[in-house]
N, C-alpha and C positions, 0 to 999 in steps of 0.2 A: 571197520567201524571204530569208532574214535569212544572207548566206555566211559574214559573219567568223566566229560558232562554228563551222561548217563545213570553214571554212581553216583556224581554228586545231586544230582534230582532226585533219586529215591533217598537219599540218607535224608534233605531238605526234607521231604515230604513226613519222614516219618519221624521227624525231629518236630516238626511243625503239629503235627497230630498230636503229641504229646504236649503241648503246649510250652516249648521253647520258644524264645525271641532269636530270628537268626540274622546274621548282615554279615558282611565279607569285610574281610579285614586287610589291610594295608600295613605294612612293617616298610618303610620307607621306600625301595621299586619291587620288594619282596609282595603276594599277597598269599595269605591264608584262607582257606576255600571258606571256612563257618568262622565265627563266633559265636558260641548258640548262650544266649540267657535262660538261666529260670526264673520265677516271682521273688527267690533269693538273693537276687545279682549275679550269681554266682558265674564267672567267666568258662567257658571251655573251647580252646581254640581247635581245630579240626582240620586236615588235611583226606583230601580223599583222593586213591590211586587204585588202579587194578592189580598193579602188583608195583612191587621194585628188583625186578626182576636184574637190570643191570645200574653200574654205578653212575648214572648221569639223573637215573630216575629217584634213584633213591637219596641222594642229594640235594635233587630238585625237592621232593617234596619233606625232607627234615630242616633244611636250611632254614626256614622262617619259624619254625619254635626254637634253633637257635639265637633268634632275634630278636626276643619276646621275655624283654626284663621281669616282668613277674611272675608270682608264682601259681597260677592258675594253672588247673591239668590241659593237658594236649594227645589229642588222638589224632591215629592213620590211621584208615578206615581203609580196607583192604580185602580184596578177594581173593587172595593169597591164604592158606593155609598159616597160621599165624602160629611158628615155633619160639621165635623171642618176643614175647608180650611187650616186653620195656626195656628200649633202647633210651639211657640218656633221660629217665624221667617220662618218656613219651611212651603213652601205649598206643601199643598194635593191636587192634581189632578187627576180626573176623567181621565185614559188615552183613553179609547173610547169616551169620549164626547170632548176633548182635538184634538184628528184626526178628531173627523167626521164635527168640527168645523173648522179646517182649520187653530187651532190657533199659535203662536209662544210661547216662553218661554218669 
């Protein structure tokens, strides 16, 4: 079974419940899986993986928030046990402990 579309449906949904504005984002042939809006504008770009387990994955998915001229926050949303929170500016989050906390971006 293939999770990332998986993960990224539930992250959608419960980003979407919260009332974010979501739309997928394009960095020239790169894409970044969210953009999520608040009523703030406020930008947050979003990568969602089940793990990065090897170096093809985890290049695959930090390469487009190195893409990403400004300076709005960027998460990887992960089912991975999250030991380095922030690589590069970019948090790593626990996407199950992330829901079952209730938390925002």
């Amino acid at each position: 079974m293939n999770y990332g579309p998986l993960l990224e449906n539930v992250l959608y949904n419960y980003l979407f419940s919260k009332d974010y504005k979501l739309s997928v984002g394009k960095i020239g042939k790169l894409e970044c899986d969210f953009i999520a809006r608040k009523e703030n504008n406020k930008c947050f770009y979003i990568q969602v993986s089940k793990n990065i387990d090897n170096k093809d994955t985890e290049e695959r998915e930090y390469k487009p928030f190195y893409e990403i001229r400004d300076m709005y926050p960027r998460y990887l949303f992960l089912m991975d046990f999250v030991i380095n929170d922030n690589v590069d500016g970019i948090n790593n989050v626990n996407i199950v402990d992330f829901i079952i906390n209730n938390r925002d971006l």
